[in-house]
N, C-alpha and C positions, 0 to 999 in steps of 0.2 A: 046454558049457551057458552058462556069462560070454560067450561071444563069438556064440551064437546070441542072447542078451538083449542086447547092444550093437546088431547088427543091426537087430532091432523096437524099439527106441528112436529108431535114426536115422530110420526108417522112417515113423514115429509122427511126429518133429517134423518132416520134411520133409513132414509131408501137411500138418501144422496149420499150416506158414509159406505154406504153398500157400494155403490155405484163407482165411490174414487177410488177403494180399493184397488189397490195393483194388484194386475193379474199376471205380474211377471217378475221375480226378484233376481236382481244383479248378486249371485252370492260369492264372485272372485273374481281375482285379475291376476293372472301369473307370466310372469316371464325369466322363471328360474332363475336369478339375480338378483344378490343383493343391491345393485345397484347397475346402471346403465353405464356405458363409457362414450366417446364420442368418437364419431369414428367408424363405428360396427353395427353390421345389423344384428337384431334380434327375434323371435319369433316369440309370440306373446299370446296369452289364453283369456279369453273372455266365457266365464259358467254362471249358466243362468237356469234359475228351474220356475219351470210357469204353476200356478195355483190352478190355472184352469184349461182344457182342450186347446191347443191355440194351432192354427196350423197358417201354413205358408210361411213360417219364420225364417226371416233373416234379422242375423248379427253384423252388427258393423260399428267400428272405430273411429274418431278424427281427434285431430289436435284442437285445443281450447286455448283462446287467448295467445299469449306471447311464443304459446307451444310450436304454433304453424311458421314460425321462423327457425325451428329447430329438430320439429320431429317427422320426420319422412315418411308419410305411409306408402309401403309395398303392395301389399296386399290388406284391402280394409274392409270384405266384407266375407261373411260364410253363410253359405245357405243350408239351414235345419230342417226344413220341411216342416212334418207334424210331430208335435210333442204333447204329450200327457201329464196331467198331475204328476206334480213332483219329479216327472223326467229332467235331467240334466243335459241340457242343451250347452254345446263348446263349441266357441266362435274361434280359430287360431288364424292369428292377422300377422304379419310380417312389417317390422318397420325399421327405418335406418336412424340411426343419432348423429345428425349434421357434423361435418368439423368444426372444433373450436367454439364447442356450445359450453357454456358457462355453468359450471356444481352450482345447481339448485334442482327446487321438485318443482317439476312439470306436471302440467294437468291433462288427460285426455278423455274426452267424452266415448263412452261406450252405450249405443244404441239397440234398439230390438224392435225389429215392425216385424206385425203380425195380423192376423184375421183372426178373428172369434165370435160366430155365429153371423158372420158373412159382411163383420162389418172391418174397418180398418183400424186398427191402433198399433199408437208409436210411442215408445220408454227409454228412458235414459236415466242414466248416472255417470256422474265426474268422479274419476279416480286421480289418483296422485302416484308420477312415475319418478323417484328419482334419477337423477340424470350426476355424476360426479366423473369428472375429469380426469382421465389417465395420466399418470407422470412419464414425461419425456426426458431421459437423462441422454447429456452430449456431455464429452470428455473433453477435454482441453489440457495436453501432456506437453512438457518442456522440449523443444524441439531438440537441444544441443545436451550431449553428456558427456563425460572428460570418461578418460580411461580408470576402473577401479570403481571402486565402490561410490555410490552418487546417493544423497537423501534428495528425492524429489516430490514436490509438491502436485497434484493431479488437482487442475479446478473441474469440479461437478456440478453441474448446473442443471434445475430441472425445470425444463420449457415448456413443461408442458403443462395442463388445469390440475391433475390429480397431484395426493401426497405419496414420497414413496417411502417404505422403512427398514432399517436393517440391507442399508447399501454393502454389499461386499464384494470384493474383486482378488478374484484368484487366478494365477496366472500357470501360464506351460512350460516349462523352465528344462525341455528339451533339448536346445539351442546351448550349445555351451561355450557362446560370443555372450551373451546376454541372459541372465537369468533373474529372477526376482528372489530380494532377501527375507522379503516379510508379504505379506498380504495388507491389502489396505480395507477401509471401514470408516462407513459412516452413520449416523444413529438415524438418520432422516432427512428428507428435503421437501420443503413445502412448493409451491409453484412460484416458478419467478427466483429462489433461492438458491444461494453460492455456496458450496462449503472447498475445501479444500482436504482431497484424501494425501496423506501421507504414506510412503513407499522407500525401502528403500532394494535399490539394481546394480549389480554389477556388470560390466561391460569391459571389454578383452578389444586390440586390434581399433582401427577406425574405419570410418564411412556408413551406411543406414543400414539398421539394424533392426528387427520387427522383433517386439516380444506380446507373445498370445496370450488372450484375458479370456476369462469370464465373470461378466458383470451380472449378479443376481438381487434382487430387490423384493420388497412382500409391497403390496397393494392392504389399504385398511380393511379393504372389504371383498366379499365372495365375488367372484370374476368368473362366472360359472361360461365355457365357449362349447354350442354344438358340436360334437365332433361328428356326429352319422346320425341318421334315423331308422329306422327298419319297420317295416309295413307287414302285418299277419293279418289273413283270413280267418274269421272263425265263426263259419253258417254264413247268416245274411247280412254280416259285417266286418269291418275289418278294424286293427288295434297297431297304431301307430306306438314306437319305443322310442323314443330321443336319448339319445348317449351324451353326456355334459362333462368336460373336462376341467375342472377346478382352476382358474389362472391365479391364484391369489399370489403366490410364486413366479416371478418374471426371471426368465433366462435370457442372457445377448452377450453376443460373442465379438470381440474384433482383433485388433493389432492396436499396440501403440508401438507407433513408429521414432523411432531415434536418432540422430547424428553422431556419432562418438568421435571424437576427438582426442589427442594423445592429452595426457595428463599434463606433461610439460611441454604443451604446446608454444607458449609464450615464458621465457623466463623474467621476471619481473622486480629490478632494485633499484632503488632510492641512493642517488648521486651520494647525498649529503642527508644525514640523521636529525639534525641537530639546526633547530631553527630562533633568534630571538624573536621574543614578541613585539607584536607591533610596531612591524618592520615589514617593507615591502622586498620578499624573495624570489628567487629564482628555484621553482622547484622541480630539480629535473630526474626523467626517470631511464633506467637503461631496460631499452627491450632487446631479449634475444631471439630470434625468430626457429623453431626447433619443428617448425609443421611442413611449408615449402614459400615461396615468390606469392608474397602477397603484401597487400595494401594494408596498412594497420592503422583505424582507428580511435586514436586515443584520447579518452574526454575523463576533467574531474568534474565530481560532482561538491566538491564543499571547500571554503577557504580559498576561489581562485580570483584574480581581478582582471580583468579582461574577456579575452577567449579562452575558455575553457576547454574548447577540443580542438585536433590537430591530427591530421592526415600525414603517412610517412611509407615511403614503399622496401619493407627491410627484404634482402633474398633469403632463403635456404642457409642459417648454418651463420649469417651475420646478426650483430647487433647493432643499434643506433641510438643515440640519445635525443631525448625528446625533454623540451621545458615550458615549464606554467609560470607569472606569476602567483604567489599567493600571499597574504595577509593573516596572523592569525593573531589575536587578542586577549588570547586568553592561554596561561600558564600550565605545561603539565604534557604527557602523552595524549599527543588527538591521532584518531583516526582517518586518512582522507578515501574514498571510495574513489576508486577510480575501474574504468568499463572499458576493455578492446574489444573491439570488432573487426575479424579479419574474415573471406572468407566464407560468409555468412553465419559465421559463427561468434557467439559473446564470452567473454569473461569477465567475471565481476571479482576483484580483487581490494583490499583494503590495506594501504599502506600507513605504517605508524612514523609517526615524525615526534621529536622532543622538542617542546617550544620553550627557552629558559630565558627567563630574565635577563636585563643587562645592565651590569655598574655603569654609570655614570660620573666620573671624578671634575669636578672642578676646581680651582684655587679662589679661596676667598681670604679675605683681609692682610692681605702682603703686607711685612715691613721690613724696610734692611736698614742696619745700623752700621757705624764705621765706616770708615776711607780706606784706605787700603785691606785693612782684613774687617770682610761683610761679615755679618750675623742677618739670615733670612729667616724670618717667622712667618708663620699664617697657618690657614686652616686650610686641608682637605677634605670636600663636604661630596657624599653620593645621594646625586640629584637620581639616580636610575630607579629599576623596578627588583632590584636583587644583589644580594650583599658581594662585594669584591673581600676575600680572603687574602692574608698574605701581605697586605698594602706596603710598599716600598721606596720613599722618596728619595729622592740623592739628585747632588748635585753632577753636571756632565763636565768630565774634564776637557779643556781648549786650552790651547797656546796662552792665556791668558788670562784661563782660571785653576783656580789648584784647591781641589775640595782639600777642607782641612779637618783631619781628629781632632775629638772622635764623633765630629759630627758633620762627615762625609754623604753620609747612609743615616736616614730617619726612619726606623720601624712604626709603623702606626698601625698594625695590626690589623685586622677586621673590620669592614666598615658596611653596618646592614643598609638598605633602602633607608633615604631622609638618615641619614647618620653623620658625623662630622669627627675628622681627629684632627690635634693641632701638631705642629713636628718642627723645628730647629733646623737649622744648617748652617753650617760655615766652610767660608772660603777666603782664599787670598785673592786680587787681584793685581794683574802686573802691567800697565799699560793703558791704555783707553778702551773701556769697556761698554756698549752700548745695551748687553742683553746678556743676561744668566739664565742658561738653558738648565731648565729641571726634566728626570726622568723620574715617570711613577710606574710601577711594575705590580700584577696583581695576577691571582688566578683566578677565573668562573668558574662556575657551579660544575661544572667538566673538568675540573683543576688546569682547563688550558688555560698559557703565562700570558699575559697579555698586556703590551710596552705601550705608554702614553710621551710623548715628547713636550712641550710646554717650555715657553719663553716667558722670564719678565726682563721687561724692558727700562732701564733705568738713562737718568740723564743727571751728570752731577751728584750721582749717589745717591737720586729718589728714584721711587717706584713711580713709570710713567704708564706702564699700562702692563697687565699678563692675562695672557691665553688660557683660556678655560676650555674644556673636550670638544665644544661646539664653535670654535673659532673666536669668540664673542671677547671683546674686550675691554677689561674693567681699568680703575686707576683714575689721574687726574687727566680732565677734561681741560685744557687751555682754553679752546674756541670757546665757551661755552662760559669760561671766569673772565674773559676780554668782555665777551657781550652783557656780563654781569656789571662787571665795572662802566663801558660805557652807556647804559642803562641807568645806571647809580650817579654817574657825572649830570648827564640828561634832567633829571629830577633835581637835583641840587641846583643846575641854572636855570630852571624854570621859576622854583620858588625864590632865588636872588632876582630875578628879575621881576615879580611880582611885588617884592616886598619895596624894591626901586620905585615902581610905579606908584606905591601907594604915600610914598614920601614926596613925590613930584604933586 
């Protein structure tokens, strides 16, 4: 009995493994491409070879899943009729790839209904179509060129889903206002990325100028484009050819267009070279206008306080001066960038300025001795950012002072930032004298000579107060030893009267 049941069981699943057998094999999917672009249509092969007589067959195509938002069918079905063992039945279906469909693989279902001994069946397989995005390159050229040779930068930018490689641009250099010195070159652009081709143009004469490109680019992959088909009879059939032309090599042609401008359009000079640090300046600049009647303007970019740009209308053949303040802080040759725009045209120029330090002199610890013939001592101390050269103190001759040898003139030599000399002087005085004017004389870092005036102020033969660079006045404080003393009186009758009360 167990072994008669084993029997109709084998029996049973060898019919049904019979029975699922496909009677139909999907054995390809072509659409002569390595890859799809978006954008184009294509013409696409579905070969199928049946195991068994199958007839009334048709083939037919559709998109799967996320596919039906991206892949267009044209044409999705071909009718085969009757086919025999092992005939090779070709379904060719036509479909578009949507704009702006996203590099990934798409899937599309490939179908087959048929009859086979008068009954109905229907087969399928899911294949897998890559889909990858073409690169879109857009040019972005400098609109304004000076006369002469120009190095310009070309932004490239590729907007579109594909990668492109081996960017080059070769130009027509027929035109002999404008010609190209080099060819430019780029290693690659992915989507969505910037690079910047380097060129360099010459340009003769002003106003717009067109110089001729060819922009050529590789694609990663085979780019195969229908160009024709051609249809032959041969008996009781006919034998379709399809002609493919390889895109893998992208050609495009245009203009970049230019403005030229004379070379010495604007002529461009700084008033003054020479600036101390940390100090608020005037820095003014002379324009010459060498183009025609126009507006010009002028803006800096670094070191200004305030407004930094400023509108000026210079004619044809004049000049005008134009001023900034600015601030700089810091010691040495600086750069300031400064931008005109006249005209619709730009210059970007960079002016150097010398920022130097500054002595700072002061008089510290005045004394003068004697009555009629002074002896003045003290120190000369530089409070500044940079050493004064040369230091030279002396007394000023008046009606009623007489510098005296040989210590008229005090050399003190050099004096660096935070440095101090001490220097002598004598004089006679004839009369009532309220102030002995000193002069200190120095060079800067520029060796320009540079005169300091300064007063001390005496009363009785003391030092009552002298002028330091900053106005600032040192010496004996009267107001100040009054309110000392009657502060000191105050205190002393407060304690006498306490000491009163504690005897009462």
């Amino acid at each position: 009995m167990k072994k008669s049941f084993f029997i109709f069981l084998s029996i049973l699943s060898l019919f049904l493994i019979l029975n699922t057998i496909d009677a139909v094999e999907f054995t390809s999917i072509d659409y002569k491409n390595q890859y799809l672009e978006p954008s184009k249509t294509y013409d696409l092969w579905v070969v199928i070879t049946p195991e068994k007589e199958i007839n009334n067959t048709v083939i037919g195509i559709y998109p799967y899943g996320e596919s039906k938002n991206y892949i267009q069918i044209i044409k999705g079905k071909d009718y085969e009729g009757q086919l025999f063992p092992s005939e090779k039945g070709v379904g060719h279906f036509i479909i578009k790839i949507k704009d702006n469909t996203p590099s990934k693989d798409y899937k599309i279902v490939a179908y087959c209904n048929y009859t086979e001994d008068n009954k109905q069946h229907s087969e399928n397989r899911i294949f897998t179509i890559p889909i990858r995005g073409k690169p879109i390159l857009t040019i972005e050229n400098p609109p304004t060129i000076k006369e002469g040779e120009n190095t310009i930068y070309l932004k490239i930018t590729n907007e579109g889903t594909g990668v492109a490689k081996n960017i080059k641009m070769q130009f027509n250099n027929d035109n002999s206002n404008i010609f190209s010195l080099s060819e430019g070159y780029i290693d690659g652009l992915k989507p969505h990325q910037t690079k910047l081709m380097e060129i360099k143009i010459y340009a003769s004469g002003d106003g717009i100028l067109k110089l001729p490109y060819e922009l050529t680019y590789n694609n990663p992959y085979d780019n195969l484009q229908l160009m024709d088909k051609t249809e032959t009879e041969q008996g009781h059939s006919n034998t379709i050819t399809y002609n493919y032309k390889n895109q893998k090599i992208v050609e495009e042609k245009g203009n970049l267009v230019f403005k030229v401008i004379p070379d010495n359009a604007v002529d461009l000079n700084v008033i003054n070279y020479t600036y101390p640090v940390g100090e608020v300046n005037n820095f003014t600049l002379s324009l010459k206008n060498n183009y025609k009647d126009a507006n010009f303007i002028i803006s800096i970019e670094k070191y200004y306080l305030g407004n930094n740009q400023k509108t000026i209308f210079i004619p044809y053949g004049k000049t005008k001066n134009v001023s900034f303040k600015i601030k700089v802080n810091e010691i040495g040759v600086k750069e300031i960038p400064i931008k005109i725009i006249f005209d619709g045209n730009e210059v970007d120029k960079n002016i150097s300025v010398n920022v130097i330090g500054r002595a700072d002199l002061v008089l510290t610890g005045i004394n003068i001795e004697g009555i009629t013939e002074k002896t003045i001592t003290g120190d000369l101390s530089n409070i500044g950012t940079t050493k004064a050269k040369s230091v030279l103190v002396s007394i000023k001759r008046t009606k009623n002072i007489i510098p005296k040898r040989p210590y008229e003139n005090y050399f003190v030599g050099t004096l660096n930032a935070d440095d101090y000399g001490s220097f002598e002087l004598h004089c006679v005085i004839n009369g009532n004298v309220s102030e002995i004017p000193i002069v200190i004389t120095y060079r800067d870092e520029n060796n320009n000579l540079i005169t300091i005036n300064k007063e001390i102020k005496i009363d009785n033969g003391q030092v009552v107060s002298y002028n330091d660079y900053n106005g600032k006045k040192e010496g004996i404080n009267y107001a100040v030893i009054g309110i000392g003393l009657l502060f000191c009186i105050g205190v002393i009758y407060l304690i006498y009267r306490g000491f009163i009360r504690k005897k009462e």
